[in-house]
Structures are given as structure tokens and as C-alpha cells.
BAKOLMAR-910578 format. One line per 3 residues: number of its first residue (from 0); for each residue x, y, z of C-alpha. Coordinates in nm, 2 decimals, always signed. Layout:
REM BAKOLMAR-910578
NUM) X,Y,Z | ...
//
This chain:
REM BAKOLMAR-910578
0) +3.52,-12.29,-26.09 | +3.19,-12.13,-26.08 | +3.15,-11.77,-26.08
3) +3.06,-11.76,-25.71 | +3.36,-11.98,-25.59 | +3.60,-11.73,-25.82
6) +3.45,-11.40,-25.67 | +3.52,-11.57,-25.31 | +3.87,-11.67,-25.37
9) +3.96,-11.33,-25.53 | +3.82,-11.15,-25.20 | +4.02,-11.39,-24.97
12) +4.33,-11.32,-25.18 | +4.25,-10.98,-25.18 | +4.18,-11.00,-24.75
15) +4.58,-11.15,-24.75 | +4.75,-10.89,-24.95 | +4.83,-11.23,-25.22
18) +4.89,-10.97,-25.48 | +5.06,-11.25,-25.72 | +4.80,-11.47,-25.66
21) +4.55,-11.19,-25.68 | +4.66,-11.10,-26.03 | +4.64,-11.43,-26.16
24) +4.28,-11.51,-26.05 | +4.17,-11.20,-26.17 | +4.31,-11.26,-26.50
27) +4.17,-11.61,-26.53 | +3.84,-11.42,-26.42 | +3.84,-11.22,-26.70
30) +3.91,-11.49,-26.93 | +3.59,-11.68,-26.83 | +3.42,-11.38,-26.78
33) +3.55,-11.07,-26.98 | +3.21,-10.91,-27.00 | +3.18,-10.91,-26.64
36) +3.32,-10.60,-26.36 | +3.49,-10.82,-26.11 | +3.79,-10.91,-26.32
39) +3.91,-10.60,-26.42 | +3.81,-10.44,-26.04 | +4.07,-10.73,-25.85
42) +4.35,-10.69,-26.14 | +4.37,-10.37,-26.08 | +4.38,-10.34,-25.73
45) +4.66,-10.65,-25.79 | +4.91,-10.42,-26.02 | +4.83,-10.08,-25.77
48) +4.95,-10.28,-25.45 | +5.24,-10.45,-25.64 | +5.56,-10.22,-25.72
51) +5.63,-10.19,-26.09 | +5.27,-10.20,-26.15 | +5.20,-10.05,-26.50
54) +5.01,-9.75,-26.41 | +4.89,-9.79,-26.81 | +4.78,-10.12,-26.75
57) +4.60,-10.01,-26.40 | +4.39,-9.74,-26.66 | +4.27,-9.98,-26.91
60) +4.18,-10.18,-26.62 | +3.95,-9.87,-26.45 | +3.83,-9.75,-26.81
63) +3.70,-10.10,-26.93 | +3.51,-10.14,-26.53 | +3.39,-9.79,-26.59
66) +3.27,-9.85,-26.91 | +3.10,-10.19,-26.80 | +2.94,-9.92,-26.50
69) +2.94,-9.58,-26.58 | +2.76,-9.51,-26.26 | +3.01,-9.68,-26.04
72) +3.17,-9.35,-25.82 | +3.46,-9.62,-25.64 | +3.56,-9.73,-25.98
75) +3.56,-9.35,-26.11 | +3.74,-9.21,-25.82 | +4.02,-9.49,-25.86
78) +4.05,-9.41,-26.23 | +4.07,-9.05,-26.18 | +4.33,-9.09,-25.86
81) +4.57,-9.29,-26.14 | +4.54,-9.08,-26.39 | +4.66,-8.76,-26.19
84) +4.98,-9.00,-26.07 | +5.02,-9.08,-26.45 | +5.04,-8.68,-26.50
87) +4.67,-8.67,-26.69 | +4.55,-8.37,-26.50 | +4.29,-8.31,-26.76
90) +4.17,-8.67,-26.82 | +4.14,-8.69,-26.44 | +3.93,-8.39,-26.44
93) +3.70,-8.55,-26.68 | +3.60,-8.84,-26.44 | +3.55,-8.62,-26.10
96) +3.35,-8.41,-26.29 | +3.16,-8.73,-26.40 | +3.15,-8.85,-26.00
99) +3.04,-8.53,-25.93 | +2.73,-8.57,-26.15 | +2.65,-8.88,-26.00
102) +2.74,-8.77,-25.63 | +2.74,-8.41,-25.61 | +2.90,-8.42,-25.24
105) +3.18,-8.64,-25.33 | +3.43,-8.44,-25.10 | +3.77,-8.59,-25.25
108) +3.63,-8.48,-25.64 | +3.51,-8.14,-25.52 | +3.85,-8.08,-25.36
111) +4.04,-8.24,-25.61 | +3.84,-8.03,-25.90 | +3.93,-7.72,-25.66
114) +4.34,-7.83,-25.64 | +4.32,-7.75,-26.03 | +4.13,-7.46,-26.03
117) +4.37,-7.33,-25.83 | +4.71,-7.44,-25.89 | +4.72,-7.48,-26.27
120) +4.45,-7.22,-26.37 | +4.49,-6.93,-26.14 | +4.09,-6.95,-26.02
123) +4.16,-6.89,-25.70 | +3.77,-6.78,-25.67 | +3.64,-7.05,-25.85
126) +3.85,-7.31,-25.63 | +3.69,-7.18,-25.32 | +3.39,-7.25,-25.41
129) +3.48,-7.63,-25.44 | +3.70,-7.63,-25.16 | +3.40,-7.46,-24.92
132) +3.14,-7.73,-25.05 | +3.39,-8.02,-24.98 | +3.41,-7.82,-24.61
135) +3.07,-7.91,-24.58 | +3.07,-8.24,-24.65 | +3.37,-8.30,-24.42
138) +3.41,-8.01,-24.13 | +3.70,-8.15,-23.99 | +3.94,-8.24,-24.31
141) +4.23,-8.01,-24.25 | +4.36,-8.08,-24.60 | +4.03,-7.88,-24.75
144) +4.09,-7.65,-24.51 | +4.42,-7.51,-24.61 | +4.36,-7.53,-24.95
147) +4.05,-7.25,-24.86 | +4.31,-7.05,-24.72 | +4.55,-7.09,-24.98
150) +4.26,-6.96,-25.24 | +4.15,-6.72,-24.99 | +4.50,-6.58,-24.97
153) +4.53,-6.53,-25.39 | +4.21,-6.35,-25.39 | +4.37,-6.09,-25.20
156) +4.05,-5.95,-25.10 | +3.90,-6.26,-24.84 | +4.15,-6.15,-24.55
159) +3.87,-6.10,-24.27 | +3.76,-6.46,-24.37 | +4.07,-6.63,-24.43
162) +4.21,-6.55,-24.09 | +3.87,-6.61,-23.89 | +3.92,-6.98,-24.10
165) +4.27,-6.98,-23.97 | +4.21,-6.94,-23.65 | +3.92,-7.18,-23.62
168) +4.16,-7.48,-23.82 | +4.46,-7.39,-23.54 | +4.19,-7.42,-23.23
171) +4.03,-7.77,-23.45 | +4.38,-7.94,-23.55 | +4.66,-7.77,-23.30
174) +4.93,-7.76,-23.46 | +5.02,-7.91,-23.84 | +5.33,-7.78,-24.05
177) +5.12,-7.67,-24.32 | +4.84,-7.50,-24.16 | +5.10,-7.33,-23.94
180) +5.32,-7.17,-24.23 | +4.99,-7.15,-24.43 | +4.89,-6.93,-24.15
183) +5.20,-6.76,-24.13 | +5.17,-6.64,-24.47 | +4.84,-6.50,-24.39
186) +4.95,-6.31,-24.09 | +5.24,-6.15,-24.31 | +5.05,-6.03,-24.59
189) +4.82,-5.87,-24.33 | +5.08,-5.72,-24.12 | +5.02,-5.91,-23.80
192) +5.42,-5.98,-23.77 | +5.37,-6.12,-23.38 | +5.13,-6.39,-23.48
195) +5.30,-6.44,-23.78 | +5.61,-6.48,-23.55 | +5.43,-6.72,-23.33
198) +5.40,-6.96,-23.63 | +5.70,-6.94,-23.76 | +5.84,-6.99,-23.36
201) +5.66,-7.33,-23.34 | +5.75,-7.45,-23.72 | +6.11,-7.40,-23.61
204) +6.10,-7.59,-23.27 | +5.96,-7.91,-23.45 | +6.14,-7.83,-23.77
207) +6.43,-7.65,-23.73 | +6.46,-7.65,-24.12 | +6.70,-7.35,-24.30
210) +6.33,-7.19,-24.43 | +6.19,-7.16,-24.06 | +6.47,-7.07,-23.88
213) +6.57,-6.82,-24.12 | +6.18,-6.65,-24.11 | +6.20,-6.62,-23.81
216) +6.54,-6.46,-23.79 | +6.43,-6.22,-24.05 | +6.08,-6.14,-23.87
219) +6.22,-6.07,-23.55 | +6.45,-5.83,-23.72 | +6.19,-5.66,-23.87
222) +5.99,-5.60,-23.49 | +6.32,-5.50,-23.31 | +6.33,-5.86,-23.15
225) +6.76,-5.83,-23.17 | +6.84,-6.10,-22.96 | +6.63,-6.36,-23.11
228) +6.66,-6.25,-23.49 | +7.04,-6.28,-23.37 | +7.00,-6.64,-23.28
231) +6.82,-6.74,-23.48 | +7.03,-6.60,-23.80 | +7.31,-6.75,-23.67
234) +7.14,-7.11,-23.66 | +7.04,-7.01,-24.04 | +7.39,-6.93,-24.08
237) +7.50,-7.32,-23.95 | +7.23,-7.48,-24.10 | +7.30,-7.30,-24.46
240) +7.68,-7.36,-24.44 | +7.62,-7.74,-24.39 | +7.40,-7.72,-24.71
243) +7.65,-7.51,-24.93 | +7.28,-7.24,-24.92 | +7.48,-6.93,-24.74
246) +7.35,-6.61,-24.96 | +7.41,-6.25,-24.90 | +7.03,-6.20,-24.76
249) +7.07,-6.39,-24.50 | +7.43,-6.28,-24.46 | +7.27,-5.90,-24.40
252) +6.99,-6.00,-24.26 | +7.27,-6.16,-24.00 | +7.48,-5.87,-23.98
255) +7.17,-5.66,-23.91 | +7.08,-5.85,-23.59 | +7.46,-5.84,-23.47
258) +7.52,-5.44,-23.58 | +7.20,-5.42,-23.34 | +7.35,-5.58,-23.07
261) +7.64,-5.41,-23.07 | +7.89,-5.64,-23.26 | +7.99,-5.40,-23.51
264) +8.31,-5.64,-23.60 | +8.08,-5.92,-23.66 | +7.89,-5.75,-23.88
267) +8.15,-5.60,-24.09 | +8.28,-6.00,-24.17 | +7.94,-6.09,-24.24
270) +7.81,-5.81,-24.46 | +8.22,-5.87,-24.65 | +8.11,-6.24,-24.68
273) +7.80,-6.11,-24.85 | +7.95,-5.88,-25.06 | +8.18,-6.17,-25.23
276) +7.88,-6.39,-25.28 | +7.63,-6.08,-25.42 | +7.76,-5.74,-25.41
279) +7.47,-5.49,-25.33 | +7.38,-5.14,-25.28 | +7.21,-5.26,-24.96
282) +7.52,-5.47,-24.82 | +7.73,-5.16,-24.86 | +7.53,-4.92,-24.68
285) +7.50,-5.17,-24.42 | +7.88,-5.19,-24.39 | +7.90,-4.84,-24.38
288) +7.71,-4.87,-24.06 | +7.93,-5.15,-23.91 | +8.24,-4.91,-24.02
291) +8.09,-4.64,-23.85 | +8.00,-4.85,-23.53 | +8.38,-4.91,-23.50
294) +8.45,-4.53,-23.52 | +8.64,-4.60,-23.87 | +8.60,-4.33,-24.04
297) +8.84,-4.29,-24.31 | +8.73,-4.59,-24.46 | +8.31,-4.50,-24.45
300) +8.53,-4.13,-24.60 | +8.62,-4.38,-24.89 | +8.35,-4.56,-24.95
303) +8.11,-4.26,-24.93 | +8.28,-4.07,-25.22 | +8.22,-4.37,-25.45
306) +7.85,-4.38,-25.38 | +7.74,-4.00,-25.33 | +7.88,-4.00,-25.72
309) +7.69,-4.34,-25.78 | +7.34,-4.24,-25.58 | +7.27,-3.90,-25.61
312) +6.93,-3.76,-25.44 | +6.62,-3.87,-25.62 | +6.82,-4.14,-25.78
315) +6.70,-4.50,-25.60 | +6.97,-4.55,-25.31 | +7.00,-4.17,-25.27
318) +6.84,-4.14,-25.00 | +7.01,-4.39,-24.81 | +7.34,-4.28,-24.95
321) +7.25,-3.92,-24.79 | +7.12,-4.03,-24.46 | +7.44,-4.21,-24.39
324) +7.66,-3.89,-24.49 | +7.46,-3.69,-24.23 | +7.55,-4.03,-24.01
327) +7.93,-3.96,-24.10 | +7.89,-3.59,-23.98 | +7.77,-3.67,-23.65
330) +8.03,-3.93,-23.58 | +8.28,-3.66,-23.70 | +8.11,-3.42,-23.46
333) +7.97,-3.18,-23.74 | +7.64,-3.14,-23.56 | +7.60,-2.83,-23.75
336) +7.67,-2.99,-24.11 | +7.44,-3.30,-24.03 | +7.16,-3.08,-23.91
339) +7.15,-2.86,-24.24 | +7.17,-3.18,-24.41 | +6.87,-3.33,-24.23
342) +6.72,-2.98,-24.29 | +6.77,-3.01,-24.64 | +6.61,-3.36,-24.69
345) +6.30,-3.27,-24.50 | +6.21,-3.08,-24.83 | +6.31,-3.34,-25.10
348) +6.00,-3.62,-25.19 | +6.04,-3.93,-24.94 | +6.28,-3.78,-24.71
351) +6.08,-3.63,-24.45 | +6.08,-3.95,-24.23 | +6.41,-4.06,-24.22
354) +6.54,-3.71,-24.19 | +6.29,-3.62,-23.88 | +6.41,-3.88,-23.72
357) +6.76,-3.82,-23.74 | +6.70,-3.52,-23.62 | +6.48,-3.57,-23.37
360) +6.76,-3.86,-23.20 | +7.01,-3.58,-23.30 | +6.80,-3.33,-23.08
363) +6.80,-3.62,-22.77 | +7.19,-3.78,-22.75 | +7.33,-3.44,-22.88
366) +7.11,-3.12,-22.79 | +6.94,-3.26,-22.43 | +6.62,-3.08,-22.61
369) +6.31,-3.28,-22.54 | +6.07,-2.99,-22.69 | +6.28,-2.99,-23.04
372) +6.29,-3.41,-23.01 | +5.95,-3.43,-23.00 | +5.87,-3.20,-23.23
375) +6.07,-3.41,-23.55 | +5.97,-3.71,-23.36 | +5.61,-3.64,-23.34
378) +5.60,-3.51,-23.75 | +5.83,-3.86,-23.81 | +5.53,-4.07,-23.56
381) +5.26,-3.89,-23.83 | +5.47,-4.05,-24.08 | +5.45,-4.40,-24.03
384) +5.83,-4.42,-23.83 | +5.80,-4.71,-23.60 | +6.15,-4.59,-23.44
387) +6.03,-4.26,-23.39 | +5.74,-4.38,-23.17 | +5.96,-4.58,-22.96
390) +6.19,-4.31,-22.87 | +5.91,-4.10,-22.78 | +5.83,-4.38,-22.55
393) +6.21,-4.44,-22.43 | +6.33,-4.07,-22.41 | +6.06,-3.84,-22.38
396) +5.77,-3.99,-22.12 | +5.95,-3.76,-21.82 | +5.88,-3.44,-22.05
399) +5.58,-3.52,-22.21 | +5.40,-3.61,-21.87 | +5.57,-3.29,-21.73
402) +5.37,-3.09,-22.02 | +5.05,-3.24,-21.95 | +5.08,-3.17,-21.56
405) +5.15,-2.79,-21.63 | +4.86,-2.81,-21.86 | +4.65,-2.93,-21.56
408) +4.79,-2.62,-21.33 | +4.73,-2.39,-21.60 | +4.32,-2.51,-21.69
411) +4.24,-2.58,-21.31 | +4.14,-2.21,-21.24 | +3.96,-2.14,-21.52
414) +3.75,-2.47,-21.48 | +3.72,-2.38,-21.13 | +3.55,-2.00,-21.23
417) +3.43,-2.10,-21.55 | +3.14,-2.35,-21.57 | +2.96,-2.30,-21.91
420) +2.97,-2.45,-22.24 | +3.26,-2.21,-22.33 | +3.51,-2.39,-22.11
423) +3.38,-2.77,-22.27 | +3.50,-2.64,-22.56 | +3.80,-2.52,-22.45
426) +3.86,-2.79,-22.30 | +3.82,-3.01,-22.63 | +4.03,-2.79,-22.80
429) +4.31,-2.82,-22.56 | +4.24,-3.22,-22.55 | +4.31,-3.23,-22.93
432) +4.60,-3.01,-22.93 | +4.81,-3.27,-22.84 | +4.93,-3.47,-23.12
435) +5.05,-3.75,-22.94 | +4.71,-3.89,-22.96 | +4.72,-4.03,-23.23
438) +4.93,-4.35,-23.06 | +5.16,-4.58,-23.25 | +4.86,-4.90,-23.20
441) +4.62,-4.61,-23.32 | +4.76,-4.67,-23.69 | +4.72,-5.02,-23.64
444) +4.36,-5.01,-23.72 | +4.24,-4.94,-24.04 | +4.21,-4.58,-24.21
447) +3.80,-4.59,-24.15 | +3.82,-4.66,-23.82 | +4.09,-4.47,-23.70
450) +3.89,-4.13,-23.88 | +3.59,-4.23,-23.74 | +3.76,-4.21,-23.39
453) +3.94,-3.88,-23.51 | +3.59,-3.75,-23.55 | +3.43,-3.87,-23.24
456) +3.73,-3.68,-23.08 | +3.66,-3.36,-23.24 | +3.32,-3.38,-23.06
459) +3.33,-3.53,-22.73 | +3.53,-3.56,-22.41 | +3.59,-3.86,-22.29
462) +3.68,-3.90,-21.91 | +3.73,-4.17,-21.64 | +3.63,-4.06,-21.34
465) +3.87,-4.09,-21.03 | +3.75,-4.41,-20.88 | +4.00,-4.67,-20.75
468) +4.25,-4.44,-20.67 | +4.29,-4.34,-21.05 | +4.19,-4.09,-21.29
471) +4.24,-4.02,-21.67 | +4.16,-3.65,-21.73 | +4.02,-3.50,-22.04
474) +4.27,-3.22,-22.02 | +4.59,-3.29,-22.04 | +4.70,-3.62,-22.24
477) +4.79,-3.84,-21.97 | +4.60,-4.10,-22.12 | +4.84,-4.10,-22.39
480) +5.19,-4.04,-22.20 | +5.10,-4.25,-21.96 | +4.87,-4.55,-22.16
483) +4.89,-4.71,-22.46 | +4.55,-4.66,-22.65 | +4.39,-5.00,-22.81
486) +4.07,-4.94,-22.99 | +3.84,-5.22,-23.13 | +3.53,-5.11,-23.37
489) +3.21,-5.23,-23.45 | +2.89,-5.15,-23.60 | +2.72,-5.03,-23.26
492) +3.00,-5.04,-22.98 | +3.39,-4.85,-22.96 | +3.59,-5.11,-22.71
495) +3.87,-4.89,-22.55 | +4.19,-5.06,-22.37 | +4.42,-4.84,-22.14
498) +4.72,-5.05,-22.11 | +4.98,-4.84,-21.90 | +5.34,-4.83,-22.05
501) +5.47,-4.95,-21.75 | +5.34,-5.29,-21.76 | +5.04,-5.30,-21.50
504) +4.71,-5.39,-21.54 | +4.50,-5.20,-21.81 | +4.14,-5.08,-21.76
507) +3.90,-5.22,-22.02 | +3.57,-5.00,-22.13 | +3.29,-5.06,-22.42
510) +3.09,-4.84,-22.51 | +2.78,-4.83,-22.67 | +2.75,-4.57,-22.96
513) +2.37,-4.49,-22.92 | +2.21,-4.13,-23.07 | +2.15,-4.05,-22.70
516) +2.48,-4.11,-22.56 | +2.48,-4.25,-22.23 | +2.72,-4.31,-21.89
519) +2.83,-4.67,-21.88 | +2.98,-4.76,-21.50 | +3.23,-5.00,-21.45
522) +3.34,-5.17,-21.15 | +3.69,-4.96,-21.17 | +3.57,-4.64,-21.35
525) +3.32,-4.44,-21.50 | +3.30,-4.37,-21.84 | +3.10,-4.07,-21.93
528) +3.05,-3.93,-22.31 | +2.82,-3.64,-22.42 | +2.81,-3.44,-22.74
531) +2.91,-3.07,-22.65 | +2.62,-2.93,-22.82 | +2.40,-3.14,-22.62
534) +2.53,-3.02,-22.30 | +2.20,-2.81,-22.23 | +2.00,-3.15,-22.30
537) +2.20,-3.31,-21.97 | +2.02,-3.33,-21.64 | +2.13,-3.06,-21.39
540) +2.22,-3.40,-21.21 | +2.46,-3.51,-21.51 | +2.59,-3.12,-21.59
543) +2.69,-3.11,-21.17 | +2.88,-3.45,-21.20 | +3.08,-3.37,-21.53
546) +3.18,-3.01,-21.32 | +3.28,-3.20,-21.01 | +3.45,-3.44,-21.15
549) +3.66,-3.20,-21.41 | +3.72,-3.00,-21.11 | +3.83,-3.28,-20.92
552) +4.04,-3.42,-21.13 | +4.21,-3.13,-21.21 | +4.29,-3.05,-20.85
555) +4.46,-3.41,-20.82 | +4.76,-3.43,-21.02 | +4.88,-3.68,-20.79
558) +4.64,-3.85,-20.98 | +4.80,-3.85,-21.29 | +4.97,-4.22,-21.34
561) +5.35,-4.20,-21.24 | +5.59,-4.42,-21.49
//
């Protein structure tokens, strides 16, 4: 058989998937021809497509076709893609990098050269750089893609990027398990627990795996989400049990969603299951609530004696240990003991949170004091207490937007008499006396924006006018009692969103941060800034409006958003 008529039977054997035939052709090639490619190229695409092929064999076959043609990329990349299932990272590495020479955009060796930087040697910025050129060459791979984000993510300082790449592989690809708890990852380690949530949401409705369901069990916890961290723990719960995988986290993190809800007895069984498989600290503080839930207080007596000699103050748990004796008092009726005790821990290092707090509920269910809840409430909101803004938001909206309506009566006559730069400042003054503007989605933002809106604050009043049938005054903090404040930043513009609490419509305004300052009109308000000590630089035209309009809106307080 001539060399032409062997090349053409090896391809048609090749065309039927005849691997037995196809492996002994090629090795009657190679004995005719050993010098030439084509023998060694069929037999080893013969032993690859036939189980038990000798991955050793399939090597020599590559190396000796390499060899015969170093420049030949195929042959390289198949050598290099056997290798790495033989376990010869390093070997492998040697032949992309030698495909890469030849073909510098070879996508599959880029990425592959990337995979190692990566996972074996910790060169997470290295990595990138292969994974971003194999981008290039192929936009729409989404494996290149997650492996960017995965670099991106061990960097720990290509956030921005990472989750502007995220966002642009979920629009591309929709959704795909590993982009989607890829991306879920991301959102965590940047705090964004409601898109992270989302994820995890969808990755549990086509998977409902014991990983998923239990992240998302354990995220809606962590936002307040009770009834579906409740569910979904309890499908973890099933799901683990089949599995012989229960463990005391997820046992807490279980009980933690039912103590929520209000099934203190449930929770007590789960956090005693915990304790049998781990005993913790943790689990027996969060029986201690359970037992306290069910008004069994002897038994939280017990228990507390044992750990307030365990966990003194300053020690790790002490602080928990304490808060939940000052828990024990109320449910005894001490009010007096637990509000020394709260006292007391609003001087030692850490406490100040918690204990404000504590008090500041204490001061709502207990007292019927609004003015003392919101004072530990606001100092536990300047803190960083999630809870603490949301009972501001549940308890305290009747009082807060009865203060700001007094404050109104109380400015109107003196804007009405007074109309020089004196009053503006006044005015100011009274506008940043209120603490509660600094909002719970204020601290969202990060710390150089949210002082370089702290600033603008100290020097301008900001006003809507009273178009539409609604007004937002400068005086009083309406705005903030009544709207929740979203602000966006960039270079040259501030994008303020009013969303009222209540759940209608919010007004959206940007502004343009010019030297000037200017009035921006939109179709549902005016938005008018100046800098105080440029009021003598406004038009008598501009000074009249800003008078009328203060005047106007203090005169109104119907117009002060009702809950």
C-alpha cells in the first residue's frame, strides 16, 4: 500500500470511529514509515478514543510527532492536554508555553498557563493577566471568564472590576452554576448580601444541593429574612439528615430562624441536638434565649451561674454572657438591675452597641419613652447596629416626625421676620442637628464618600421645592423621618434618591457639582443648592425664590409626608 492509499484509509477509519482498526493501520504506518508524522498522529488519536488507552503510550506517541514537528500547535496542545490528565502539571506547562511561542493567542494555553498560576502557585495577579488575554481572543468563553473572577476575587483589591465582569458574564450567559456561586462569592466578600442572596436563590431552585440551600438559609438569617432562612434551614436540615451531614452550625443557624419566629420549643430541641454533636459557647447562649423565650427561668438561673464564672467581662464570650444576664433581669422584671447593667457596659471596650440597644428597646416595650429610645438608639445607629436602625424605623417614625413638625412651628416666625444671611445659617445649623441624617443606606457607601457628603452638608442647604403637591424642607428632617436617603457619587455629579418608607414612589435628582453651583428643575421638583457664603453672589431673583419658598414651606406642614 502506497503512502497515499495508507493516509486515506487511516482518515476513513478515523471518519467511522474504527478505533481497532484505526490502531492497527497506524501501527503498520509507522512500520513502513517510522520517520514520518502520520503514524504516530492516528495511533494516538486510536488509544485516546479507546478506554484503557495507555495515557503513557498516548505521550510517547505526541512527543515522537512533536519532535518530528516542533512547530506543530495541534500536536502540542494534545500533548500538553494528556499530560495534565496523567498528573504532569509541570511537563504540561512546558508545551503551552512552547504553543504560546509559536501562537501567542492560543486561548486554551493562555488559560490553561493561567489555571496554574492560580490554583497551584497563589499568582492570582499573574493569572489574570493570562486569563484577560485569553478574554480577548474569545469574548464570549464563560470558562475564562470565571476564572478572571476567581483571580480577581484572591487579589482582594480588583472588587470594582470583578463585579462590573460579573455582571456583564450574568447579562452574556444567564444563568450557569458556576458563574452564579462565583458571583455569589463576590457579592459576600463585598457585603452586597441581597444580590448575593439572589444567587444563591437561583442555585437552589435548579440545585437544591445541601451547600445552596443551606447559604441561603444562613444569608437570609443574617438580613432578617426569618421566614425564608426558616425554610430553607429546615430543607438543609432534611437534606443533611438523608446524608448523615447534620452539624451544630446548621443546627443554630436552624434554631436561630425558628427562635425568630417565635418557636422557642423548636429551637431549644435543635440548639440540644447541636450541643450533643459540638458543644459551644455559641449554642448555649442561644439556648439561653430559647429558655428565656419559654419564660423558664430557673433553668437560664442555672446555666447562667456556670458561664458568668466561665466568661467574665473582657474575657471572649463576656460580653455575650453579660448581655443575656441583663436579658434575665428584664424577664424577671428587674428593670432597674438590667438598666444599671446596660449602664455599666456602655463604659467597658465593645459594649457600647449591644448595650445601647438594650437599652434603647428597654426604653420602648418597658418605659413608653420615645425621646430616651432614640437617644441609645441613635448612639447604637452611629455604631454600626442594623437593629437599632430598624426600630427607629418601626417604633419611633410617629415621634420623630412629631419633632421635626414642632421644629417647623418653632423656625416659621423667625424666617418669616428674619431674612439675612444670619437665619441661612441658622437654619444649617438646625438642619445638621439632627443626627438621624446620617440614614442606615448612608453607611452603605464607602467612608470617602459618605464624608464628602457630610461636608457638603456642613455647607449648603438643600431643598425641594413644593411642587406636585410635595415638599421636603431644609429645616426640619422630614426627609429623613419620612425618606430613606440613597446617595450615588461620582467624579462631577451627587445622584440623590428619596424613597419614602412607606413604599411609594421615590423622587430621583442628579446634580451637577460645578464651582458655581446651579438650580437643576425637574419635572416633580426643584432642586436648588448654593454655598452660604455665596448668598450675596445670588441674583435678587434667586435670594427672593429661596425666601419664598423657605417661607412657604414652612407655613405648610401639611406638607410634610404623612406615614
Amino acid at each position: 500500500m502506497s503512502k497515499a492509499e495508507q493516509i486515506e484509509a487511516l482518515k476513513t477509519a478515523a471518519a467511522a470511529a474504527e478505533w481497532p482498526k484505526l490502531q492497527e493501520l497506524a501501527l503498520g504506518a509507522l512500520n513502513e514509515y517510522p520517520e514520518e508524522g502520520f503514524g504516530y498522529d492516528y495511533l494516538a488519536q486510536a488509544l485516546d478514543a479507546q478506554d484503557g488507552g495507555s495515557l503513557d503510550a498516548i505521550e510517547r506517541c505526541l512527543l515522537k510527532l512533536v519532535a518530528l514537528n516542533p512547530k506543530d500547535t495541534k500536536a502540542l496542545l494534545r500533548l500538553a492536554q494528556t499530560q495534565l490528565k496523567m498528573g504532569d502539571a509541570p511537563q504540561a506547562m512546558v508545551a503551552y508555553r512552547q504553543i504560546l511561542k509559536l501562537q501567542p493567542e492560543q486561548d486554551e494555553a493562555l488559560n490553561a498557563i493561567g489555571e496554574e498560576l492560580l490554583f497551584e502557585q497563589n499568582k492570582a495577579a499573574e493569572a489574570l493577566s493570562f486569563f484577560q488575554a485569553a478574554m480577548k481572543v474569545k469574548p464570549n468563553e464563560l470558562l475564562y471568564q470565571i476564572n478572571a473572577l476567581l483571580a480577581m476575587r484572591s487579589m482582594g483589591n480588583r472588587e470594582k472590576e470583578a463585579l462590573l465582569l460579573l455582571t456583564k458574564s450574568i447579562k452574556r450567559h444567564g444563568y450557569q452554576e458556576k458563574l452564579f456561586a462565583v458571583g455569589a462569592e463576590l457579592y459576600l466578600a463585598e457585603g452586597e448580601k441581597k444580590k448575593a442572596l439572589k444567587l444563591l436563590q437561583m442555585l437552589r431552585e435548579k440545585d437544591p444541593n445541601l451547600t445552596y440551600v443551606y447559604n441561603v438559609g444562613r444569608i437570609a438569617n443574617e438580613l432578617e429574612d426569618y421566614p425564608l432562612a426558616y425554610a430553607a434551614l429546615a430543607e438543609a436540615y432534611e437534606l443533611a439528615k438523608a446524608n448523615d451531614e447534620v452539624s451544630s452550625v446548621l443546627l443554630q443557624a436552624y434554631a436561630k430562624a425558628a427562635m425568630e419566629l417565635g418557636h422557642a420549643q423548636k429551637a431549644q430541641e435543635l440548639i440540644e441536638q447541636g450541643i450533643q454533636i459540638s458543644p459551644s459557647v455559641s449554642a448555649n447562649l442561644l439556648l439561653l434565649d430559647s429558655l428565656l423565650a419559654q419564660g423558664k427561668l430557673e433553668e437560664v438561673e442555672k446555666e447562667m451561674e456556670v458561664l458568668l464564672r466561665q466568661y467574665p467581662l473582657g474575657s471572649t464570650f463576656g460580653l455575650d454572657v453579660i448581655l443575656k444576664q441583663g436579658r434575665l433581669l428584664e424577664a424577671k422584671g428587674d428593670y432597674a438591675a438590667a438598666e444599671t447593667l446596660y449602664l455599666d457596659l456602655m463604659k467597658a471596650e465593645g459594649g457600647q452597641k449591644d448595650a445601647a440597644t438594650a437599652l434603647g428597646l428597654m426604653a420602648i416595650q418597658q418605659e413608653n419613652n420615645p425621646a430616651k429610645a432614640y437617644f441609645y438608639l441613635s448612639k447604637a445607629e452611629a455604631l454600626g447596629a442594623p437593629r437599632a436602625s430598624q426600630l427607629i424605623k418601626k417604633h419611633l417614625y410617629d415621634y420623630l416626625k412629631g419633632y421635626a413638625e414642632q421644629t417647623l412651628a418653632d423656625m416659621a416666625p423667625a424666617i418669616e421676620q428674619n431674612k439675612n444671611q444670619a437665619v441661612f445659617q441658622q437654619l444649617a445649623g438646625k438642619y445638621l442637628s439632627f443626627k438621624a441624617v446620617r440614614s442606615e443606606s448612608m453607611r452603605q457607601i464607602n467612608k470617602e464618600v459618605a464624608d464628602m457628603i457630610e461636608e457638603q452638608l456642613k455647607k449648603r442647604i438643600l431643598f425641594f421645592s413644593p411642587q406636585a403637591g410635595f415638599s421636603i424642607n431644609p429645616i426640619g428632617q422630614t426627609t429623613v423621618f419620612a425618606y430613606e436617603l440613597k446617595v450615588q457619587h461620582s467624579p462631577n455629579m451627587l445622584d440623590f434618591e428619596l424613597r419614602p418608607l412607606d413604599g411609594r414612589p421615590g423622587l430621583g435628582v442628579r446634580l451637577n457639582m460645578s464651582p458655581q453651583g446651579l438650580v437643576w428643575s425637574e419635572k416633580r421638583g426643584e432642586f436648588l443648592l448654593f454655598e452660604l457664603k455665596d448668598w450675596a453672589e445670588l441674583s435678587e431673583e434667586q435670594q427672593s425664590h429661596v425666601q419664598e419658598s423657605l417661607a412657604k414651606v414652612a407655613y405648610l406642614p401639611d406638607a410634610i409626608p404623612q406615614h
